[in-house]
C-alpha positions in Angstrom: -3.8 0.7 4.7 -7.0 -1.2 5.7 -9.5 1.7 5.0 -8.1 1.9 1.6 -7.7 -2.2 1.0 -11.8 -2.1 1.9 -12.3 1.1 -0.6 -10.6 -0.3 -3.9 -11.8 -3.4 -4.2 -14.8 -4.8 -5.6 -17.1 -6.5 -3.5 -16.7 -10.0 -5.2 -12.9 -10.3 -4.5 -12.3 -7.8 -1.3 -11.9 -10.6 0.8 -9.1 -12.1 -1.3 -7.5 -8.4 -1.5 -7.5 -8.0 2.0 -5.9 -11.4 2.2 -3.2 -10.2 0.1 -2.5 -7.0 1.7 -2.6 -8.7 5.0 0.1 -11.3 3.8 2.2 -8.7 2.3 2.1 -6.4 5.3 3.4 -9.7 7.1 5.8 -10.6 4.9 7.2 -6.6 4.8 7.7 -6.9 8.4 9.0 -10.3 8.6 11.7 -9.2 6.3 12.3 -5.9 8.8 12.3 -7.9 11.3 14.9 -10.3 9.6 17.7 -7.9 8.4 17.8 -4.8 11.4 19.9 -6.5 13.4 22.1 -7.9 10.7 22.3 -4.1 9.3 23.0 -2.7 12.9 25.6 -4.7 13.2 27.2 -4.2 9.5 26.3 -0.8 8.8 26.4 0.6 12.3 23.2 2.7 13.9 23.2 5.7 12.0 23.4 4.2 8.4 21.0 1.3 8.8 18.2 4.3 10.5 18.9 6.0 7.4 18.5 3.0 4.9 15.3 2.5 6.6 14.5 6.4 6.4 15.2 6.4 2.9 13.1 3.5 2.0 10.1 5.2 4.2 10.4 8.0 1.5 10.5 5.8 -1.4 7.4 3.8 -0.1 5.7 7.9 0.3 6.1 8.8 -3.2 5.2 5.6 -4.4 1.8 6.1 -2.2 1.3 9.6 -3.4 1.8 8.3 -6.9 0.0 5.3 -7.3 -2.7 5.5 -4.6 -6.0 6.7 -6.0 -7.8 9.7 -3.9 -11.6 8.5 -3.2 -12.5 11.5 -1.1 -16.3 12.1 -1.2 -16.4 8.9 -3.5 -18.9 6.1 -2.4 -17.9 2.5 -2.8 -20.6 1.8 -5.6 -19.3 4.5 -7.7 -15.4 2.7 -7.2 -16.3 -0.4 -7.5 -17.8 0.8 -10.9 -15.0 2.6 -12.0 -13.1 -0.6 -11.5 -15.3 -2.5 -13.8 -14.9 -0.3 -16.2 -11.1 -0.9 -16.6 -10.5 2.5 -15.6 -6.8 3.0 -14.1 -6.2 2.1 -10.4 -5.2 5.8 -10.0 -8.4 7.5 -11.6 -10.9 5.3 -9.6 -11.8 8.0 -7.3 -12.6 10.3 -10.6 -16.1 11.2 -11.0 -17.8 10.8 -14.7 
């Protein structure tokens, strides 16, 4: 999550991004942290591992759907396919 928090985001506003992310990663595992053992005892071991395992895949096809590949893609050339308004999932396209 961090490599890709310092890849998509323009120079400019990367350190508000990564403030973002960092909050929200916080906030995600405050909420964890909040309801397992309120789960575990409701829904027993088994179903609250799987409400969490189902989740995980959720979160994985969300990733594989909306993260943008930047393989072999330097920052300049991102950071000016974001200027250009292109799509957060063709940023890592070459022209």
């Amino acid at each position: 999550i961090w490599v890709l928090c310092s890849e998509i985001q323009p120079l400019k506003g990367r350190d508000f991004g990564i403030t973002c992310s960092t909050a929200t990663n916080w906030i995600a595992n405050m909420i964890v942290g909040a309801t397992f053992l309120t789960m575990l005892n409701n829904l027993g071991n088994a179903n609250t591992f799987w409400v969490y395992a189902g989740l995980n895949v959720l979160f994985i096809l969300l990733t594989l759907w909306l993260v943008p590949e930047t393989k072999h893609v330097s920052l300049e050339h991102i950071e000016r396919n974001l200027m250009k308004g292109r799509k957060l999932r063709e940023i890592g396209a070459h022209d």
